[in-house]
C-alpha positions, 0 to 999 in steps of 0.5 A: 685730648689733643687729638680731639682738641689740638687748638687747646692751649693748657692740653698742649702746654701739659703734654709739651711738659710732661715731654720735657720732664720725660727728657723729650726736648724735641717732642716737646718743641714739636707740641708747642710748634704745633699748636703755634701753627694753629694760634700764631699770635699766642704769646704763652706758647711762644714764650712756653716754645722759647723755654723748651728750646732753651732747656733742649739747647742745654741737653747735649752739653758736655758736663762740667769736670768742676764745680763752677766750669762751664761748658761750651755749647754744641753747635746744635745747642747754639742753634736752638738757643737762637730759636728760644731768642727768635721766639722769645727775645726776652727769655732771661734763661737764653739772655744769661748764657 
């Protein structure tokens, strides 16, 4: 449908989804940077971007070797944490870290 539509807001947000819950945090950033390219001002993408962003940050996170330990970022991991704030400064997932 993007093909066809690429403007289309709820056909980017889905497949930005279903690339993130098929553990492709770069291909769903891609989807949402491109349809920002197209409708700069649009808030729910945005805040969609910042969210992708965020769970890419943790992705290449070492596991914790306990239960409550939390591992450090990668310096890849803080740079995208700070393109989740740039694109959503209020992003409470990004804030919390």
């Amino acid at each position: 449908r993007l093909a066809s539509a690429p403007a289309d807001r709820l056909s980017r947000l889905m497949a930005a989804e279903a690339a993130s819950f098929l553990g492709d945090a770069a291909g769903a950033v891609t989807t949402l940077e491109e349809g920002l390219r197209l409708n700069p001002q649009d808030a729910e993408l945005k805040r969609a971007l910042a969210q992708a962003y965020f769970l890419w940050s943790q992705a290449d996170r070492p596991p914790p070797t306990t239960p409550m330990q939390k591992t450090p970022l990668t310096a890849a991991g803080l740079e995208r944490l700070g393109k989740a704030l740039e694109c959503d400064p209020e992003n409470r997932a990004a804030l919390t870290l």
